[in-house]
C-alpha positions as semicolon CSV with decimal commas, in nm:
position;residue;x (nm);y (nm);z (nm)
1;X;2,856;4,087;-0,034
2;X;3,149;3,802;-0,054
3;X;3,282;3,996;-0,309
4;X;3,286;4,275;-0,161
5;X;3,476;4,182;0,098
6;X;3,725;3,945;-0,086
7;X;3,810;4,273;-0,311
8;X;3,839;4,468;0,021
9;X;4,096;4,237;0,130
10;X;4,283;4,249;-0,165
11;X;4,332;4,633;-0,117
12;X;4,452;4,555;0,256
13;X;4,694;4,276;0,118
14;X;4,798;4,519;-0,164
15;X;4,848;4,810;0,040
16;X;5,084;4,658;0,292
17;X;5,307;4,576;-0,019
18;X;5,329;5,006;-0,104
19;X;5,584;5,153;0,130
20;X;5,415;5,440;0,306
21;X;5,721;5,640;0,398
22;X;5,897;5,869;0,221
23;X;6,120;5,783;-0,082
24;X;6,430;6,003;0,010
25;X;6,415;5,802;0,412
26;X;6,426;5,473;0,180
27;X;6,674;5,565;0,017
28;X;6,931;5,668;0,288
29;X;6,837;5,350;0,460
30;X;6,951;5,140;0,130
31;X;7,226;5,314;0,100
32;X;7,353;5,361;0,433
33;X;7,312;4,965;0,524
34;X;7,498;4,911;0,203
35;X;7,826;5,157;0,334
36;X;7,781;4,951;0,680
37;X;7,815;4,595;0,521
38;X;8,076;4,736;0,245
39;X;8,311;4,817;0,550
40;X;8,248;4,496;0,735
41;X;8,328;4,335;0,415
42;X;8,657;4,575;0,422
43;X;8,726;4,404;0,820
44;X;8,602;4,711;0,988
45;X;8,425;4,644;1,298
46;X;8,052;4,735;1,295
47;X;7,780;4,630;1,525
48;X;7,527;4,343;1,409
49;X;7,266;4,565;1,541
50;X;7,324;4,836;1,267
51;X;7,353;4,555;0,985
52;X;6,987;4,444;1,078
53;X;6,824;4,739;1,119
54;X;6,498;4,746;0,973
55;X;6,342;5,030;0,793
56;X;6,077;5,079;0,997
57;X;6,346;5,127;1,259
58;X;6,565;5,320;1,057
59;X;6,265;5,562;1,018
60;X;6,212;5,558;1,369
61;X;6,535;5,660;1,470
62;X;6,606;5,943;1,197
63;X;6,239;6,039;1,080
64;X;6,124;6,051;0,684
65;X;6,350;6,368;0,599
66;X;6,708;6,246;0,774
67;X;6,968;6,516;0,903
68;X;7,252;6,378;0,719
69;X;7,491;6,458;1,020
70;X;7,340;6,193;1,216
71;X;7,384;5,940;0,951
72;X;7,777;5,964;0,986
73;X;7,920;5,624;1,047
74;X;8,306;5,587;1,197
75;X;8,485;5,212;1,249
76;X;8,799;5,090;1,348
77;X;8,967;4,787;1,165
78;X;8,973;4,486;1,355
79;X;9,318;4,360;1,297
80;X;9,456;4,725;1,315
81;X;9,261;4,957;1,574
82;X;9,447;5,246;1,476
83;X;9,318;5,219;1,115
84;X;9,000;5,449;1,135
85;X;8,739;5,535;0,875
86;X;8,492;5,762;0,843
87;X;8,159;5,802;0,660
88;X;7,964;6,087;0,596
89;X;7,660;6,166;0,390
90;X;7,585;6,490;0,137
91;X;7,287;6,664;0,131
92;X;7,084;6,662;-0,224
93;X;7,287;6,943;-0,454
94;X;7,600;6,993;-0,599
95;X;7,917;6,927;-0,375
96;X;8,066;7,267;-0,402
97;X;8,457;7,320;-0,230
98;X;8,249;7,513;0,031
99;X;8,081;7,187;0,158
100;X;8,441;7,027;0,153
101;X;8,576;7,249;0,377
102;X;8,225;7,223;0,602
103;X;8,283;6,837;0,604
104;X;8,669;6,889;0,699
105;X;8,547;7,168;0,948
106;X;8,343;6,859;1,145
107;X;8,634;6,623;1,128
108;X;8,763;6,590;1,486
109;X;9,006;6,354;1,439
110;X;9,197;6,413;1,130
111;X;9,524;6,343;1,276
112;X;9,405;5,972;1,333
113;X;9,220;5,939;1,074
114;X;9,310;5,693;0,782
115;X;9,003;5,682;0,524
116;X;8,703;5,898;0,420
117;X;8,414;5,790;0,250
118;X;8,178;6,050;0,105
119;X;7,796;5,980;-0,005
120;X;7,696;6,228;-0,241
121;X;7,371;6,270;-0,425
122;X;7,420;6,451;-0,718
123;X;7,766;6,584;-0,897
124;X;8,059;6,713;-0,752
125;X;8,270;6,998;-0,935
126;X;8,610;6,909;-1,058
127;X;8,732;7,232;-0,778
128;X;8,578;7,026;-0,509
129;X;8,725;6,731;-0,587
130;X;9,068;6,872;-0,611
131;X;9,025;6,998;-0,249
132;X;8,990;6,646;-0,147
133;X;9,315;6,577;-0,262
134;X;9,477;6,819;0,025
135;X;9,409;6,580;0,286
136;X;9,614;6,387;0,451
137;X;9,375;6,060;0,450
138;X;9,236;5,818;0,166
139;X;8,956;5,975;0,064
140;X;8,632;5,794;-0,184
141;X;8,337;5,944;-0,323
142;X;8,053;5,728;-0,373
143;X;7,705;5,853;-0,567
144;X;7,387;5,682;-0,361
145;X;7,203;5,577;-0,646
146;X;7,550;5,289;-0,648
147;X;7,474;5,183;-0,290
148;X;7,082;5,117;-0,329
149;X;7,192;4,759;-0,380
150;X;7,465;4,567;-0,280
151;X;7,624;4,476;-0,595
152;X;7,802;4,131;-0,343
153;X;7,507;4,020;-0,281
154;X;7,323;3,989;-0,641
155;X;7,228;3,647;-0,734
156;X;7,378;3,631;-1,054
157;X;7,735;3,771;-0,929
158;X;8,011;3,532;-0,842
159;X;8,142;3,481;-0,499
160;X;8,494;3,722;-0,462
161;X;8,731;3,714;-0,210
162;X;9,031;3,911;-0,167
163;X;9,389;3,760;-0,137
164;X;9,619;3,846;0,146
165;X;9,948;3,867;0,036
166;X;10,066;3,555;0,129
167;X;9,789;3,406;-0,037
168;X;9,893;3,624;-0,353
169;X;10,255;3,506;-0,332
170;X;10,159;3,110;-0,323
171;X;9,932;3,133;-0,635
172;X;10,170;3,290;-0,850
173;X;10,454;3,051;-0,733
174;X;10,176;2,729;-0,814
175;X;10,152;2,884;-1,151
176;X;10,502;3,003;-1,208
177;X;10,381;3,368;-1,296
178;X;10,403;3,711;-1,193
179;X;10,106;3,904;-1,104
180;X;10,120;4,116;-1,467
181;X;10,040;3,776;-1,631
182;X;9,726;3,717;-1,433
183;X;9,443;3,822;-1,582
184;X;9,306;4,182;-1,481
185;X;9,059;4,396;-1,342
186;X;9,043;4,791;-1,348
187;X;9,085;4,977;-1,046
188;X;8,767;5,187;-1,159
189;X;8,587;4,810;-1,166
190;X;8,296;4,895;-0,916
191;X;8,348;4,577;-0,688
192;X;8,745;4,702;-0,669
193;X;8,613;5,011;-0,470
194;X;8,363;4,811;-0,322
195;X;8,644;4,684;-0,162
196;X;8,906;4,948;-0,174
197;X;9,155;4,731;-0,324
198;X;9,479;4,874;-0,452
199;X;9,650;4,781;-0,766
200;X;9,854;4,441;-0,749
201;X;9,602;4,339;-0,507
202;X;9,435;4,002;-0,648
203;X;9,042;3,862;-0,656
204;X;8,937;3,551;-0,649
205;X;8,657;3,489;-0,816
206;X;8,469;3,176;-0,742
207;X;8,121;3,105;-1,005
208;X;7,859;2,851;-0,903
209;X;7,587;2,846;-1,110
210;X;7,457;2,513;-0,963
211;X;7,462;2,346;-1,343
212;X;7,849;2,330;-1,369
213;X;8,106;2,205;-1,170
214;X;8,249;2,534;-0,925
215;X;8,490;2,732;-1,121
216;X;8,764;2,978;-0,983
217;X;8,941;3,240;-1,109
218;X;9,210;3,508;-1,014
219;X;9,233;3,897;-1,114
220;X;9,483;4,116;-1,057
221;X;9,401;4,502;-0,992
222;X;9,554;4,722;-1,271
């Protein structure tokens, strides 16, 4: 009888481990609280209340089969209110120039608009992407399957910051060089869009690893 019930608890402690909801609510909720920290990161202002949303809440508040329409996400910078960005999310499929021109059809405020970040699930045709390049605004296309994880916040990266340009200006005059002699780092580098950088924008790169003394390093976007 004792075991019994011990190996009934162990299928109560084991269940609550297995995520009951729906894989495809999971992953917009990964995804979409990666985009929200990725543009606090970026100085964007976002509300601590949509950092810390659970997924139980998440689920709550768009169901197991999300309308991507309500999972758009628009900020203003902080130091520039004027700078505005927007965030929308593809349905599962091919991004076709037809669901371009729906996304730019939605777009109220293109005229203020500075940056446009676009979620997409599966691959878009070298047409559509073309017709991105009509806009007038910045525009970034993510896959989700990148923003499951928050590639800042793995254990075994380093710590990176990003240089303001006065910051940029006083290391190279420490070090009597010009930004092509620092060492670089591709603008297709995955924490470079992370962060949207643009090239001759400079990283520092700070590793830890708790054996060794704290070690910092500088890269240049190329």
């Amino acid at each position: 009888m004792e075991m019994q019930t011990e190996q009934a608890t162990q299928k109560t402690c084991m269940s609550s481990l297995i995520d009951q909801g729906s894989l495809e609510s999971h992953r917009y909720y990964l995804s979409r609280r990666t985009v929200i920290e990725m543009l606090r990161d970026r100085g964007y202002s976002v509300p601590d209340s949509e950092i810390d949303l659970s997924l139980d809440q998440f689920r709550t508040i768009y169901g197991q089969s999300p309308d991507t329409s309500r999972l758009r996400i628009s900020a203003s910078h902080e130091s520039d209110p004027s700078d505005k960005i927007l965030v929308v999310f593809c349905d599962q499929g091919i991004v076709k120039v037809s669901q371009v021109r729906s996304i730019a059809g939605q777009i109220t405020n293109k005229d203020s608009l500075n940056r446009l970040i676009v979620v997409i699930q599966d691959r878009i045709t070298d047409q559509a992407m073309k017709t991105w390049d009509l806009f007038s605004f910045k525009v970034e296309i993510f896959q989700i399957t990148d923003l499951l994880v928050n590639i800042t916040k793995h254990e075994l990266n380093p710590r990176h910051r990003v240089l303001t340009n006065e910051e940029k200006q006083k290391l190279l005059e420490k070090y009597s060089v010009d930004e092509k002699q620092l060492p670089r780092i591709t603008v297709k580098d995955a924490l470079v869009r992370y962060f949207a950088l643009e090239k001759g924008q400079v990283l520092e790169i700070t590793y830890n690893s708790g054996i060794t003394e704290t070690y910092v390093t500088y890269r240049c976007v190329w």
